[in-house]
N, C-alpha and C positions, 0 to 999 in steps of 0.2 A: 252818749251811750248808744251802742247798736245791738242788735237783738243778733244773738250766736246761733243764724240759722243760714240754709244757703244762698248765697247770694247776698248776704245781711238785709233781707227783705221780711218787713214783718207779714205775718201770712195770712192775713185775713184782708179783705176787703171793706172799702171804709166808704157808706153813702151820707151824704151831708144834705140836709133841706132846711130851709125855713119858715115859711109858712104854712098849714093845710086848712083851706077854709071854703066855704062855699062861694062861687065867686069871685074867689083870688087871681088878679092878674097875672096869668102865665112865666110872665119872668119874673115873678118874687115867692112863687110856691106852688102847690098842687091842689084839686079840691078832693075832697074826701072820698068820691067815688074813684077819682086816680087812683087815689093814695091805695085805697084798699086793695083794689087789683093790681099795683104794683106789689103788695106787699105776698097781696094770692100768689103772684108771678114767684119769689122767692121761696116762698111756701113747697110749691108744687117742684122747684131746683129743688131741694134737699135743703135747704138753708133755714138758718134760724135768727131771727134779728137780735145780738147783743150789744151790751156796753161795753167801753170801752176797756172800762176797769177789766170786766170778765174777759175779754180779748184777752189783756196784756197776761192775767192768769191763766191760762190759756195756753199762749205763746210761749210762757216761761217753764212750759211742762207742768207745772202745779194740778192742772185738771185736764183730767181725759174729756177725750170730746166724744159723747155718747150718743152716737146718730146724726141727724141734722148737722150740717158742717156752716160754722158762725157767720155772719155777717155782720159788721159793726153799723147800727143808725145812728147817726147826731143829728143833731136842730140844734141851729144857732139862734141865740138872741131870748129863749124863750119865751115865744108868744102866746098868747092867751089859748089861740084857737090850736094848740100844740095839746094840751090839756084835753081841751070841747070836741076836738075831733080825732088827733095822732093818737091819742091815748088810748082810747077804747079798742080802735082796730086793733091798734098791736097787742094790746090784752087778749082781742080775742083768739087768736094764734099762740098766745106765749112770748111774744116777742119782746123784748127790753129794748130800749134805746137811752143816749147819753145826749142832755139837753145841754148847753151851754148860754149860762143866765149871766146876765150884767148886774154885779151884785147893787147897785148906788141906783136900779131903775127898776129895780120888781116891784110891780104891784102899780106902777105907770103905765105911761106910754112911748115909741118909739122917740125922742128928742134929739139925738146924734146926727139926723140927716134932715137936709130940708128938702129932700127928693121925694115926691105926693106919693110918690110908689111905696116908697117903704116909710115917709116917718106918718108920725102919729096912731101905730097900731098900738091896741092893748098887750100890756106885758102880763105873761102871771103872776101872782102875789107869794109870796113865802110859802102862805098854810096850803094853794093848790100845788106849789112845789113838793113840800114835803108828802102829801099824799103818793105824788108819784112817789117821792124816793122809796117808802114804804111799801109800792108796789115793788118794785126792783131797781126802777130807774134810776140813773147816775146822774147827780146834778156837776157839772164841771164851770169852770170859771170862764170869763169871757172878759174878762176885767171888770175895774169899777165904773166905768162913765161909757166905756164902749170907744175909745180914741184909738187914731190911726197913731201904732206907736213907732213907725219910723220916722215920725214928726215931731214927737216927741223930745223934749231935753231928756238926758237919759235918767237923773233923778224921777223923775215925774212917770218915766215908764216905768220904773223899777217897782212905784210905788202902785202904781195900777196892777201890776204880775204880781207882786209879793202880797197885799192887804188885802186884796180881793178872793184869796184863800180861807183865811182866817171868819171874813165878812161875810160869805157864803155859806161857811162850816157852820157859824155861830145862828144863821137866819133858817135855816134847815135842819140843823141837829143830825150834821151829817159830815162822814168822810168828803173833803174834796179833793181830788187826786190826780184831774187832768185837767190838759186848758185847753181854748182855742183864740188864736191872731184874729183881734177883728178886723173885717178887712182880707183879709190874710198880708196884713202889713207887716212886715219883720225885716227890722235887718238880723245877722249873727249873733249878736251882742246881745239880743232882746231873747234868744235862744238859750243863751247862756244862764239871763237872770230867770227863765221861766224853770230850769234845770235846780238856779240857787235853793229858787222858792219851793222846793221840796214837790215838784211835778213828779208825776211821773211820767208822762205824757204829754203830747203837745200837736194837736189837730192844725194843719193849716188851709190851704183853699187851693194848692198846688196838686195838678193831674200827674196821674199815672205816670211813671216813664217804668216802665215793669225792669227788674233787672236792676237795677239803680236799686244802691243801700238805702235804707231807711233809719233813717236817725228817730227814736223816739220824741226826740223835742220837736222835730218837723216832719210827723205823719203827712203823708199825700192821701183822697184823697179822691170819688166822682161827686160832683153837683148832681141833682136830679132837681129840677123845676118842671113846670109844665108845658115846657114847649120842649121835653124829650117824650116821644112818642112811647106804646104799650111795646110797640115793638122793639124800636130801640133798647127801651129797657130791656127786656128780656134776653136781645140777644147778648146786651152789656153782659147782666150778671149769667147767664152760661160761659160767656168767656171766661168770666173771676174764676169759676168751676177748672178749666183747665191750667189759665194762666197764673195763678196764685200757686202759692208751696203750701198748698190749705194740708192739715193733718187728719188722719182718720184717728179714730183709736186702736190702727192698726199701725198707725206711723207710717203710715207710706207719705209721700211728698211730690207734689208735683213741679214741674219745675218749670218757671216762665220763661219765655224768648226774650232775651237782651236786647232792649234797645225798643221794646214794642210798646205802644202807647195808647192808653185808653182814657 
């Protein structure tokens, strides 16, 4: 399915992070004073951090967009310090974002890697889940075990995309409605069955190509860790400002260069 806009690009802008914590090594997330003046930075663009959900509503016309023009946040993996520290900033702005939890590992530890950088961090537990949900936040799927699934037999991935819908919904007492590739591992096929499993959406780890259609099951799509500088960021999302078909509630649309990559 592609979104009936120009260019077939969906039109919001999508930041993805995974850790925010104090101390956190540079190439696996940001620490809380980043975080926040990254978020100030968006703040002061006109921008307002949503889910994904409220994106694709959004997108589909369903809701006017009243000032502030969206930016979509995720964090994958749902880490503990997503909670302790991501949370609160973006509360204080208004800001929402969409977490993506490993349903078969909340309330552990990282165990899918044996790389000191990223395994053995704290996951969040269900009941700190569903507070955020309550707050606004979107919990989305990330599979059950967190496997590279183009390694996968395809049984075995079907059953990671497809159970870990149900498994998430039932541990949060919540809509789950979009996913994301751990990894950003996919072949087509894996696109297919996240499509069967009643997604509606589907985050990958794949950049920019502006102008390039967007298929919902393979959103693209910037990283932000800590080794992109205040400014970089900033000057990033100014550009989302022109280079996205972002909507007002005046419908105007803007329209990206083909071919241009961020």
């Amino acid at each position: 399915m592609t979104l009936p806009l120009p260019l077939g690009s969906f039109p919001f802008p999508i930041l993805y992070y995974h850790r925010v914590a104090p101390g956190v090594d540079p190439r696996t997330g940001v620490t809380p004073e980043r975080f926040r003046r990254q978020m100030a930075i968006l703040a002061s663009l006109g921008y307002r951090g949503v889910t994904l959900r409220e994106a694709l509503a959004l997108a589909a016309g369903q809701r006017e967009i009243p000032g502030p023009l969206p930016i979509v946040l995720t964090f994958d993996d749902g880490y503990l310090d997503n909670y302790d520290h991501a949370a609160p900033i973006l509360g204080e702005l208004g800001f929402r974002a969409t977490i993506y939890f490993v349903a078969e590992r909340m309330g552990g530890r990282v165990d899918w890697t044996g790389d000191p950088l990223w395994g053995g961090h704290p996951l969040m537990d269900p009941g700190k889940a569903r507070e955020l949900v309550e707050m606004g936040f979107e919990a989305g799927s990330h599979t059950l075990t967190h496997p590279d699934l183009a390694r996968l037999p395809e049984a075995e991935a079907r059953r990671e995309i497809a159970e870990s819908r149900p498994r998430l919904s039932d541990l949060l007492s919540a809509p789950v409605t979009t996913f994301c590739y751990p990894y950003g591992s996919f072949l087509p096929i894996h696109a297919g069955m996240v499509r069967e499993a009643g997604y509606s959406a589907a985050r990958t780890v794949r950049r920019y190509r502006l102008g390039r259609p967007e298929d919902l099951m393979t959103l693209a799509c910037r990283p932000v860790s800590g080794r992109m500088g205040l400014g970089r960021f900033a000057l990033t999302a100014a550009a989302y400002r022109m280079l996205f078909p972002l909507r007002s509630s005046g419908g105007k649309r803007l329209r990206p260069e083909r071919g241009e990559s961020l």
